[in-house]
N, C-alpha and C positions, 0 to 999 in steps of 0.2 A: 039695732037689728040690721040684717047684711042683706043688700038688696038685690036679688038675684036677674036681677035685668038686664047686668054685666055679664056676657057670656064669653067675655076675652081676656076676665080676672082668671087666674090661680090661685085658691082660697088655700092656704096652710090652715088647718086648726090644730092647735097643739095644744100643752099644759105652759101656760108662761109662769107658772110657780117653781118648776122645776131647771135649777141653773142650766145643765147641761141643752137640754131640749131649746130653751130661750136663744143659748147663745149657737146651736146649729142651727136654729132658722133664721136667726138673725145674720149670719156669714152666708146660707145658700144663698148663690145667688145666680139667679136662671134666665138665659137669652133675651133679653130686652124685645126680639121679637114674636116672642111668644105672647108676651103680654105680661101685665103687671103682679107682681107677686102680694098677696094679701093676707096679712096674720091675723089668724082668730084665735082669740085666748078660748081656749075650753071649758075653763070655767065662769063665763060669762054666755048669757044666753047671745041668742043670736040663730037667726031661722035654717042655717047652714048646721047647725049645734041640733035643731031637733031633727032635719032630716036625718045625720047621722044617725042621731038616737031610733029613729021612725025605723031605720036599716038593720038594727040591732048591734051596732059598732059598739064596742067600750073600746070608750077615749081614753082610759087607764092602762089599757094594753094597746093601741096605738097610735100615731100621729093618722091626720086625714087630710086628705090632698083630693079639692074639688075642682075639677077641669073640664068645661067643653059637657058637665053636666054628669060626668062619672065622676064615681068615690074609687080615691086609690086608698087602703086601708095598711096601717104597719109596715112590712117588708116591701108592700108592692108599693104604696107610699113613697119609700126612701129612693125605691129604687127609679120611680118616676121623677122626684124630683132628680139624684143623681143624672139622669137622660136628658134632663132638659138644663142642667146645669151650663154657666158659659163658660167654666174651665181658666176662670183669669182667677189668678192668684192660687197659691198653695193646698190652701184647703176645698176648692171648689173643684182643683185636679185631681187631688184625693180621692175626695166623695165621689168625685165621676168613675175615676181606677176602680176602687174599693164596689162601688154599689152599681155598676152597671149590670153586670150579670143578678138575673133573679136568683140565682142556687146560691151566689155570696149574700143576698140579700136575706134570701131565708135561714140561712146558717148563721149571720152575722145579728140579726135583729133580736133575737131572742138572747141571747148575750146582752145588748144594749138597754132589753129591757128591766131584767133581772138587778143590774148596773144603775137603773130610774131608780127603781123599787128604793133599792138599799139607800140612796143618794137622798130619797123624799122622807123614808123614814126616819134617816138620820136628822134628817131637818126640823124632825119633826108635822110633816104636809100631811092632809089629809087626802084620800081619792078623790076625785072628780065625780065619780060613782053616776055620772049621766044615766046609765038604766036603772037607777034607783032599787039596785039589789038589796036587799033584805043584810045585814051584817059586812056589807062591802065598804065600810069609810075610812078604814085605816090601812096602813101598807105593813 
């Protein structure tokens, strides 16, 4: 369990089953003086996991970015970490370029997702289904 007494962490909670997602938060990489960047698999509990759930988030439609004790949810997500990104190397100027504007973020995230979808089905993955919907386990 993730102990929230750290209030100088950056919690990512994402799907680490999903290749794509793994390996974007595994490249962001955000201002050293911000503070430290922290992965939460989403398919493992963790008290950051039922907050989400407590907020009504499905983690199936997006990544969550815990900071300073706000939830950044999907587009606002990307786009928060893109802001706090340190912009060294290729892909972290990218992401800064690409996702700093919220309207890129919202236009751009729902693409991304549909992009999961097809990528986990193919995998064969099942959802994360955190809010325990009724018929929601499969993509």
């Amino acid at each position: 369990m993730l102990d929230d007494q750290l209030t100088d962490e950056i919690v990512l909670v994402y799907d680490k089953q999903c290749p794509a997602c793994d390996t974007y938060c595994k490249l962001v990489d955000i201002k050293q003086s911000l503070g430290p960047l922290i992965l939460i698999d989403a398919r493992q509990s963790s008290d950051v996991l039922a907050e989400i759930t407590a907020q009504g988030l499905d983690v199936d439609q997006g990544m969550v970015v815990k900071m300073k004790g706000q939830l950044y949810y999907g587009a606002d997500a990307m786009q928060t970490l893109a802001l706090m990104s340190s912009r060294t190397g290729i892909f972290n100027r990218l992401n800064y370029w690409v996702f700093r504007s919220a309207i890129a973020s919202r236009l751009l995230y729902p693409l991304l997702k549909v992009c999961r979808s097809l990528l986990l089905k193919s995998l064969g993955r099942t959802k994360i289904n955190n809010l325990d919907a009724s018929g929601n386990e499969r993509f």
